[in-house]
KEKOL-577098 format. One record per residue (C-alpha): residue in one letter; x, y, z. Coordinates in steps of 0.001 Angstrom, whole numbers, padded with zeros to 6 digits, always signed. Layout:
aXYZ
...
***
This chain:
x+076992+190356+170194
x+080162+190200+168065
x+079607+188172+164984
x+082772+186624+163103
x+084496+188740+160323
x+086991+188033+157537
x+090081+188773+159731
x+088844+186198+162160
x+088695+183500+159630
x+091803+184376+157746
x+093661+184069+160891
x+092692+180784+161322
x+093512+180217+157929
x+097012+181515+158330
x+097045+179310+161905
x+096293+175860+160561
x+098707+176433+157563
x+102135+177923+159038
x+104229+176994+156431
x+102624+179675+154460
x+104760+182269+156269
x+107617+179966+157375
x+108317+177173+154398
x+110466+175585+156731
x+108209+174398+159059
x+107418+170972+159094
x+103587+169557+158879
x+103763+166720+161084
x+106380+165372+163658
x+106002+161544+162518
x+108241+161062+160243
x+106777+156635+159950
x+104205+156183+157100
x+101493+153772+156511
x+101370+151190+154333
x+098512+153654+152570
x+100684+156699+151851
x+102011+156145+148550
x+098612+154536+146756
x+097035+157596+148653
x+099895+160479+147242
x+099630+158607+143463
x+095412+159153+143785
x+096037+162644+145065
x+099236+163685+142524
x+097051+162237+139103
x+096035+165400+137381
x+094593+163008+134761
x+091858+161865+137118
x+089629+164356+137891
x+088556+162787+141281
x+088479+164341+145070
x+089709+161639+147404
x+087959+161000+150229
x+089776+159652+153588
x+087585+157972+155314
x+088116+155564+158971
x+087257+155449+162498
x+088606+157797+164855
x+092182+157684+166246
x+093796+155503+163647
x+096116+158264+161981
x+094108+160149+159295
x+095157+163568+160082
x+098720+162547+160427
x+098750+160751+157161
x+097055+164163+155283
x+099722+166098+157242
x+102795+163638+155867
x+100751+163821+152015
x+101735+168283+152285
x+105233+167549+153842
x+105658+165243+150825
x+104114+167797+148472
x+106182+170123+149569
x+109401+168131+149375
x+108768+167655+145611
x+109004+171380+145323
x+105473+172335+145344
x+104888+175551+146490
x+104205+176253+150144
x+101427+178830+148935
x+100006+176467+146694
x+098503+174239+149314
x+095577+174850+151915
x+095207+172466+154564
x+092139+173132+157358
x+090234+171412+160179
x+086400+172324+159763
x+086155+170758+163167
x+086829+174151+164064
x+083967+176376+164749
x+085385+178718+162813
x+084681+177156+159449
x+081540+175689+160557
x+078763+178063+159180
x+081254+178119+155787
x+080824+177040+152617
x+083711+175164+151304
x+083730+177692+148411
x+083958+180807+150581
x+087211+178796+152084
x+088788+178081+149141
x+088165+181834+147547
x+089991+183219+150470
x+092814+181292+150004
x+093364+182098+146089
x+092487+185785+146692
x+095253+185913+149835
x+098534+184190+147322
x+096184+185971+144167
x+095864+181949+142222
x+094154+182153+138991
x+091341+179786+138360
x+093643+177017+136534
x+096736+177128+138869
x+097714+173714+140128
x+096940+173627+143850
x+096266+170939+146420
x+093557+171498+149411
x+092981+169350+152348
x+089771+169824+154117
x+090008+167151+157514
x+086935+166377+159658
x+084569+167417+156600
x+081378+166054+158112
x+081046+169168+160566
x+080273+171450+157413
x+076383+170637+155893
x+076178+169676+151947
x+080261+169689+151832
x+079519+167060+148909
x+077590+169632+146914
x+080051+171999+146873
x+082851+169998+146469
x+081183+168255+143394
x+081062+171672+142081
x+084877+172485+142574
x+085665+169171+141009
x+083406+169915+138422
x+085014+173260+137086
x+086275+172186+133566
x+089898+175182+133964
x+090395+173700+137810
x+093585+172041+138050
x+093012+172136+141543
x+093430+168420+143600
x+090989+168145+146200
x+091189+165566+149540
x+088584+165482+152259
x+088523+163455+155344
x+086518+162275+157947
x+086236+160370+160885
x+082261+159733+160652
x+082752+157069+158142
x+079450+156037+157444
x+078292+159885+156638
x+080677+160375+154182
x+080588+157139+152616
x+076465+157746+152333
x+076880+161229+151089
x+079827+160363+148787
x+077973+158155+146729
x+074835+159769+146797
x+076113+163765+145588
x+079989+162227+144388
x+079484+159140+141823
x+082279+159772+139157
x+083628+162993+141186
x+084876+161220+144242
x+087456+158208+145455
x+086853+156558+148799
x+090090+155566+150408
x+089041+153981+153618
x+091885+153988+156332
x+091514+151179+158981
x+093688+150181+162316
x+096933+149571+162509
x+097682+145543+161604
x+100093+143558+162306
x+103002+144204+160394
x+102442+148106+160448
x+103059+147808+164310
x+106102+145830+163945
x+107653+147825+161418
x+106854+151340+163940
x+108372+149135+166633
x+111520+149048+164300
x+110958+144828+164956
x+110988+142623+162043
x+110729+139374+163208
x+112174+137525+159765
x+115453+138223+160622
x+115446+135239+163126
x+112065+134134+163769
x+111952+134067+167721
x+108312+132629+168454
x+108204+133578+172385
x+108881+137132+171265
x+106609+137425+168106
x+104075+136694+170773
x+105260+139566+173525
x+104836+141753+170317
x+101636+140204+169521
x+099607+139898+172928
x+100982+144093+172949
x+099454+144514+169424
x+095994+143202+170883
x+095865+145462+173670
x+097413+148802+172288
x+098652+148453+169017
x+095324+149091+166989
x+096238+152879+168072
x+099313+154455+166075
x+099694+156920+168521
x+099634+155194+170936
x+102394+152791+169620
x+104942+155518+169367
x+103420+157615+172678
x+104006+154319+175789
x+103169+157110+178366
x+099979+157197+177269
x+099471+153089+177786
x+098413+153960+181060
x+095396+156467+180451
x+094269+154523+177238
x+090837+154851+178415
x+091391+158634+178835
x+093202+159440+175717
x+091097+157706+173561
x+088048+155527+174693
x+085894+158759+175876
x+087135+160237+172520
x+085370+157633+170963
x+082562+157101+172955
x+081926+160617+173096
x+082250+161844+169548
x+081184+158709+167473
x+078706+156924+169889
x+076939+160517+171130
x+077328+162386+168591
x+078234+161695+165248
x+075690+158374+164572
x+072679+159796+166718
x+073139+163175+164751
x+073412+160754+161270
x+070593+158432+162471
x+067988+160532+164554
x+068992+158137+167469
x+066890+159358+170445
x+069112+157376+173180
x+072338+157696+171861
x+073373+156468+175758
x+071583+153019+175075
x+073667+153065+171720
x+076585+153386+174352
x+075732+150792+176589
x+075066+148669+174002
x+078209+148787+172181
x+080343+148482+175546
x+078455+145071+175743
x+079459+144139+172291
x+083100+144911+172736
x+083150+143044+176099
x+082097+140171+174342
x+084229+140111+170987
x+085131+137254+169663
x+081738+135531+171108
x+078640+134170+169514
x+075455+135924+170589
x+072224+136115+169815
x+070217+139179+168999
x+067305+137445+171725
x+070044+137397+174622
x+071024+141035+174085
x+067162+142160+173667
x+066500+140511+177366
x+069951+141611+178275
x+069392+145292+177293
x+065685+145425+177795
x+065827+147097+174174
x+063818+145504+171281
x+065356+143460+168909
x+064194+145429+165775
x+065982+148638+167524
x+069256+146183+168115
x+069480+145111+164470
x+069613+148959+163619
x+072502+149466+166445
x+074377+146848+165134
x+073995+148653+161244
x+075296+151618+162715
x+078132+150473+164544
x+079343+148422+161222
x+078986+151493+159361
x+080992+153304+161331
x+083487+150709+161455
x+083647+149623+164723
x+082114+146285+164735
x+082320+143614+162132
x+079722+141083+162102
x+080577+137236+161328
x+077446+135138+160211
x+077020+131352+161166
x+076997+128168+158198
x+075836+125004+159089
x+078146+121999+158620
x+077566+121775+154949
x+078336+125373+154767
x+075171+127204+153813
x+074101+129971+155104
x+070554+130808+157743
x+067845+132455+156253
x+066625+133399+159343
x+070053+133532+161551
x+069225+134301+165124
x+072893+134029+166346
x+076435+135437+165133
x+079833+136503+166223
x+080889+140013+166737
x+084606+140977+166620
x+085807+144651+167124
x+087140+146085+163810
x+089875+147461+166392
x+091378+144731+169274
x+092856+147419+171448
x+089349+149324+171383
x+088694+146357+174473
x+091361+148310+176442
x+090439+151264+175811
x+087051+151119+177181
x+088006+147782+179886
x+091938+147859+180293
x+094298+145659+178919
x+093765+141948+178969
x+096512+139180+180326
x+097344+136350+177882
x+096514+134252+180722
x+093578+135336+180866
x+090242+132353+180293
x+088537+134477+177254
x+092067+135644+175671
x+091462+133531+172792
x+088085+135820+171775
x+090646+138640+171343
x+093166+136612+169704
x+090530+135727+167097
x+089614+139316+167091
x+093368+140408+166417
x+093343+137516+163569
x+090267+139367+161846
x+091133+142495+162476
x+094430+141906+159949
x+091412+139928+157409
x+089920+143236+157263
x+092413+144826+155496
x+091748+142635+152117
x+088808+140787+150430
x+089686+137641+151713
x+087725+138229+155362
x+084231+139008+153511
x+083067+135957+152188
x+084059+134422+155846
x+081598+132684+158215
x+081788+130336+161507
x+080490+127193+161209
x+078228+125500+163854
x+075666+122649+163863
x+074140+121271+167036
x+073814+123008+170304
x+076575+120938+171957
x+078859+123721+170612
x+080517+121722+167568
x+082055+124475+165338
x+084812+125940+162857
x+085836+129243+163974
x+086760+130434+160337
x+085237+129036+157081
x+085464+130674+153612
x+083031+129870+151283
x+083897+129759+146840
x+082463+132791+145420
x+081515+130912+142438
x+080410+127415+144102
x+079050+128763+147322
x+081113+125693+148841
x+083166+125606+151751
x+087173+125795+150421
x+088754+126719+153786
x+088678+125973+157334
x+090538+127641+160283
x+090503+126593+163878
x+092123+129028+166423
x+093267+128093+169902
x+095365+130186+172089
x+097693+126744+173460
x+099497+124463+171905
x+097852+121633+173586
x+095675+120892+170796
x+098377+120131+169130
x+099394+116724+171330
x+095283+116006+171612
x+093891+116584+167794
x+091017+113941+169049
x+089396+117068+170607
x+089034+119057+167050
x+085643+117500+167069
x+083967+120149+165039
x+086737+120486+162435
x+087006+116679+161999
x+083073+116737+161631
x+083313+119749+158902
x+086055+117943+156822
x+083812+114762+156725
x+080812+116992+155456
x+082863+118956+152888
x+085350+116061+151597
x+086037+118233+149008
x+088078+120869+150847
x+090970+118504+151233
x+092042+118690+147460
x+094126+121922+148337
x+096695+121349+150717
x+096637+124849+151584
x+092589+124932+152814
x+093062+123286+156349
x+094813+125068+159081
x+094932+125417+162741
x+096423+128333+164221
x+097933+127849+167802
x+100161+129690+170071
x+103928+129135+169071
x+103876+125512+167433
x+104505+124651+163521
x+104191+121476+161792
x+101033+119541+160489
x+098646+116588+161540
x+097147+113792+159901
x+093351+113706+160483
x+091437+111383+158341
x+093491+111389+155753
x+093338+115065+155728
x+096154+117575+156082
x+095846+119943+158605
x+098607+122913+158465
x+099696+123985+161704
x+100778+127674+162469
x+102018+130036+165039
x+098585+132767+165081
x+101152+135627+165641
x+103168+134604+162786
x+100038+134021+160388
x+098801+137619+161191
x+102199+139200+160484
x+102646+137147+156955
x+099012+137997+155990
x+099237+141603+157105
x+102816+142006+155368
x+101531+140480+152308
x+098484+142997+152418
x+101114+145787+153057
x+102814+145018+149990
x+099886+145044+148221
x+099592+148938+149042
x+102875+149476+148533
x+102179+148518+144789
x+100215+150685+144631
x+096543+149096+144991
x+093970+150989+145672
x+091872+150455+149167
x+090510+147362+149336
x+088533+147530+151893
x+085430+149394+150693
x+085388+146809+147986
x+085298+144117+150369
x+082245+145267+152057
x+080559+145598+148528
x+082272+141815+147749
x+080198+140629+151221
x+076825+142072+150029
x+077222+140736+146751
x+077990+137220+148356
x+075152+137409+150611
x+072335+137890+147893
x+073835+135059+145616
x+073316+132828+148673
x+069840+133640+149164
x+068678+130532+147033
x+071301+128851+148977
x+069644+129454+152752
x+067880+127321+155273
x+066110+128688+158019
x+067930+128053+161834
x+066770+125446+163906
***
């Protein structure tokens, strides 16, 4: 059998970097940046940091695209076409490679000297084994002046192994869907300019069924085989292959199934008994499903408070919410607003944009008795471990004209009277109508949800624009940290 030489691999080399031979050539098409480029260029232009960066986010939400507009950047600021490598290792090519080998071959082709100032991209990383050894190593060398950036689409591998092998040599960047405000601004909308409810809310209900997807948003011929373009993608790559490989998961189709149950039912409460009778799977082997599909991003897991606001030892039920809304279409088709269970993926859209900042992980629900009394959205102090907002989310405006039905919130407010010394801590997001209401003697601050997500989203955007580094993986870190401090806090669930 032929075995792969040098010329092979230098070819592909030469392939997936064309603007060694032509320094015209443009990287990437899209000429629309995220709201991450510019924190991401500053962490990969500081020569004073001697960091890799490591690009990390579910599949399909613009990684390779935003690495691609980083070199057309570079290259704009006169850096030299030669001086930077960019490669896929999802290519077989590279595969049996060390990272080493890859990066020899390109200072021996341009003939770089160990302390020339270079930049090299190495997408998909996971597919090469020990890539955080080595690139430790390449960090590590004390002439390098060398800026490395990795990326990967099996988040939870890299974030593992980047802790693990990288503490002080690597920065996570974690790059999630599309909110809000990033999908207005590609649609070239900005709804400020005169603020037109009705069509904030075509916008919107698109946003929840395809906008999660930046290729998507700029590609509308591909609205029709969503499923196609990208739910097999990601049922096939990150549900069969990249957590079963990561987790020894022997039934990596019962991870499937599973997860196409949880998506069908975002927004909902369930109960890890239902699914076990539901799945015939046990519930111990559900708990670690649900691990893995947080780790990789694609679920985010809302715990239940009582009306006091503390927390179950022992929680048998909780709400599950897509990290992505338009993942739902991908894998069930899109979903009409008139639709009876719309409002799940409205509150799914709402989280999805609390994501993107610390403020979503120290969130619960709230419910109390089995008559289905409840607060779809309470935040609890870090400090205090009380209750200091409460959000209620309908998809209609009747609630406004009938605020005897908010039952649950009115019973919450009574049980935290505290919460009403900020007028800012009540609201109730509804479907195009603005103003307030008088319950109790408490303020509650009424809101359109589609304009709500696009001010919190925008204000997150600017945020990133300032420069701040990702938030994100420091919000997950926030929710662990919240979750031990209420330990002393629990009660177990009736």
């Amino acid at each position: 059998m032929l075995e792969l030489t040098d010329v092979e691999i230098k070819n592909r080399m030469r392939f997936d970097n064309p603007w060694w031979d032509d320094p015209t050539i443009e990287p990437t098409v899209f000429t629309k940046r995220r709201v991450y480029f510019e924190p991401l260029l500053e962490l990969l232009t500081n020569h004073d940091l001697r960091r890799a960066a490591v690009l990390m986010g579910p599949r399909r939400v613009g990684k390779t695209v935003l690495l691609r507009q980083l070199i057309s950047q570079l290259i704009a600021d006169g850096v030299p076409t030669t001086s930077i490598m960019y490669l896929s290792l999802e290519n077989p090519v590279f595969q049996d490679l060390r990272l080493e080998q890859l990066f020899d071959y390109f200072k021996e082709r341009f003939g770089h000297s160990r302390d020339a100032v270079l930049y090299v991209v190495f997408d998909e990383i996971q597919y090469l084994k020990n890539w955080e050894r080595h690139l430790k190593v390449m960090v590590d060398d004390p002439y390098s002046k060398t800026r490395f950036i990795v990326s990967g689409s099996a988040a939870a591998a890299l974030k593992r192994k980047s802790r693990e092998s990288g503490a002080g040599r690597f920065t996570d960047f974690l790059l999630p869907p599309l909110t809000f405000y990033e999908y207005c601004e590609f649609k070239d909308f900005d709804p400020t300019i005169d603020w037109d409810i009705d069509e904030l809310n075509e916008y919107f209900v698109h946003y929840l069924n395809y906008g999660g997807f930046p290729e998507i948003v700029f590609d509308k011929g591909k609205e029709a085989n969503l499923s196609q373009h990208l739910g097999q993608d990601i049922i096939d790559r990150v549900l069969l292959r990249d957590l079963p490989s990561l987790y020894g998961i022997a039934d990596p189709v019962e991870l499937n199934r599973f997860f196409r149950v949880l998506a069908l039912n975002t927004g909902q409460e369930v109960s890890l008994e239902a699914l076990s009778k539901k799945s015939n799977v046990s519930k111990n082997t559900l708990k670690n499903y649900l691990e893995y599909l947080e780790s990789a991003f694609l679920i985010f897991r809302l715990d239940r408070v009582d009306k006091s606001g503390r927390i179950f030892k022992r929680a048998t039920t909780f709400k599950i919410y897509l990290t992505n809304p338009s993942l739902r279409t991908a894998l069930y088709g899109p979903m009409e607003e008139s639709d009876k269970n719309f409002g799940a993926l409205v509150e799914t859209g709402y989280f999805a944009q609390m994501l993107h900042s610390d403020m979503g992980m120290t969130d619960f629900y709230a419910r109390w008795d089995t008559k289905g009394a409840e607060v779809d959205h309470v935040t609890l102090d870090f400090n205090t471990m009380r209750p200091y907002k409460a959000i209620e989310i309908k998809w209609s405006d009747r609630i406004v004209n009938h605020p005897e039905e908010l039952k649950g919130l009115k019973a919450f407010i009574k049980a935290n009277p505290k919460i009403t010394e900020n007028e800012d801590s009540l609201d109730l997001l509804v479907k195009s109508k603005t103003g307030s209401l008088n319950i109790n003697g408490a303020t509650i601050n009424v809101y359109p949800v589609c304009q709500f997500c696009y001010y919190l989203s925008a204000a997150m955007s600017k945020y990133y624009q300032d420069g701040g580094i990702n938030l994100l993986l420091k919000a997950f870190h926030i929710r662990s940290q919240f979750k031990e401090r209420l330990k002393d806090t629990t009660r177990s669930e009736p």
